[in-house]
N, C-alpha and C positions, 0 to 999 in steps of 0.2 A: 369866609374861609379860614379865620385865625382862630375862630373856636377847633375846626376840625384838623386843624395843622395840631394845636398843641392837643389834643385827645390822642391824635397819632403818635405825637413825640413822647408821650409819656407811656404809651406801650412800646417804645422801641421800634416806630415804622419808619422807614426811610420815606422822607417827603422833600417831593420836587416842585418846585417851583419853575413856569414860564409867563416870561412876562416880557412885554416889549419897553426899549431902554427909556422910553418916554414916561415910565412907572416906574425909572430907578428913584427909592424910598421908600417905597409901598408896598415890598418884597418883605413877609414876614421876619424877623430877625435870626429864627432857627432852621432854614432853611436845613435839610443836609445838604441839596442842591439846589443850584439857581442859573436856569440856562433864558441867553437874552435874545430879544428878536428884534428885527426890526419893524416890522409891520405887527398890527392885532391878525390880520391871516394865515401870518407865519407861526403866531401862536397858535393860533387856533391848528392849523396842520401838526407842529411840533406833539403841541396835548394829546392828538388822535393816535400818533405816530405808533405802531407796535404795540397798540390796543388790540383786546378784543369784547369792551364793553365801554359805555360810557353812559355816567349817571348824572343826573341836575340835581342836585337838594333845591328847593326854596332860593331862589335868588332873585337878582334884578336883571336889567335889561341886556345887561353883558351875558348873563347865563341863556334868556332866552335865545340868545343871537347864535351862542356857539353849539348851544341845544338843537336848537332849528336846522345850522347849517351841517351840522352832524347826520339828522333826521334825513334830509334834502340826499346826503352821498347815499346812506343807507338805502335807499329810494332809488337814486340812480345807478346802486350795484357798486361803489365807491368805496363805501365804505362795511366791513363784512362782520363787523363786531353789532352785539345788542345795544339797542336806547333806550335810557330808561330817565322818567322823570317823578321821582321820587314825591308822592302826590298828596304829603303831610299835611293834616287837616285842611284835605280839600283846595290846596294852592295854588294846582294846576290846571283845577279843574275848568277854566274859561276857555283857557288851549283846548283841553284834549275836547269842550264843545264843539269846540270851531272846528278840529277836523273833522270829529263825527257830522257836522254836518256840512265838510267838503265830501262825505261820502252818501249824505243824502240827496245831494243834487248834483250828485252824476259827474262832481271836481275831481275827484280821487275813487281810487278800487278797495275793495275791503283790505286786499294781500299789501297794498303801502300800509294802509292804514294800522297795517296790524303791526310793522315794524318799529310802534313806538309803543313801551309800556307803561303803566301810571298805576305801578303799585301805592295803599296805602298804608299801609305797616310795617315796620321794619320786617316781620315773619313771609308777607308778601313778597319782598324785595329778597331776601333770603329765597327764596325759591327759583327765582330768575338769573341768579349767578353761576 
């Protein structure tokens, strides 16, 4: 994420940071904001808060987590903004397997299934905002 903080910071974007106090130092240094949590849940709620989209770039196992459980509200009517997991040279592609084939064996309905999206180009991703 410190590549896309300073991209942002050098077009003038206000960028927030949340992050719970057990990763105080790990907070990039140009913050314009930096709001703290207690828990990774509270983060995770905090990030969604007064959204109405949320995207995964390419990450590790913290992105799948707050990806998923993003995905999971959206699913249960929770959460009312778009998912999307940004699906850069094929990255994501073992996820969005595994749910296609929670939908082939009768685990999941197309209508969840369709609430997560896995554009791959930036021009794709462009279209779903």
């Amino acid at each position: 994420m410190g590549h896309v903080c300073d991209e942002a910071l050098q077009y003038g974007v206000r960028v927030i940071g949340v992050l719970p106090r057990f990763m105080k130092g790990f907070e990039h240094p140009r913050l314009t904001d930096c709001y703290w949590t207690e828990r990774m849940s509270e983060r995770k709620d905090m990030m969604r808060e007064g959204t109405s989209l949320a995207i995964a770039l390419p990450g590790g196992i913290g992105t799948l987590d707050e990806v998923a459980e993003t995905y999971c509200l959206a699913k249960m009517g929770r959460y009312p903004g778009k998912v999307i997991m940004f699906n850069m040279d094929g990255f994501y592609d073992p996820f969005k397997q595994q749910l296609d084939r929670y939908v082939e064996r009768g685990m999941m309905d197309t209508a969840s299934r369709d609430l997560i999206h896995f554009p791959e180009t930036v021009e794709e991703l462009e279209k779903l905002l």
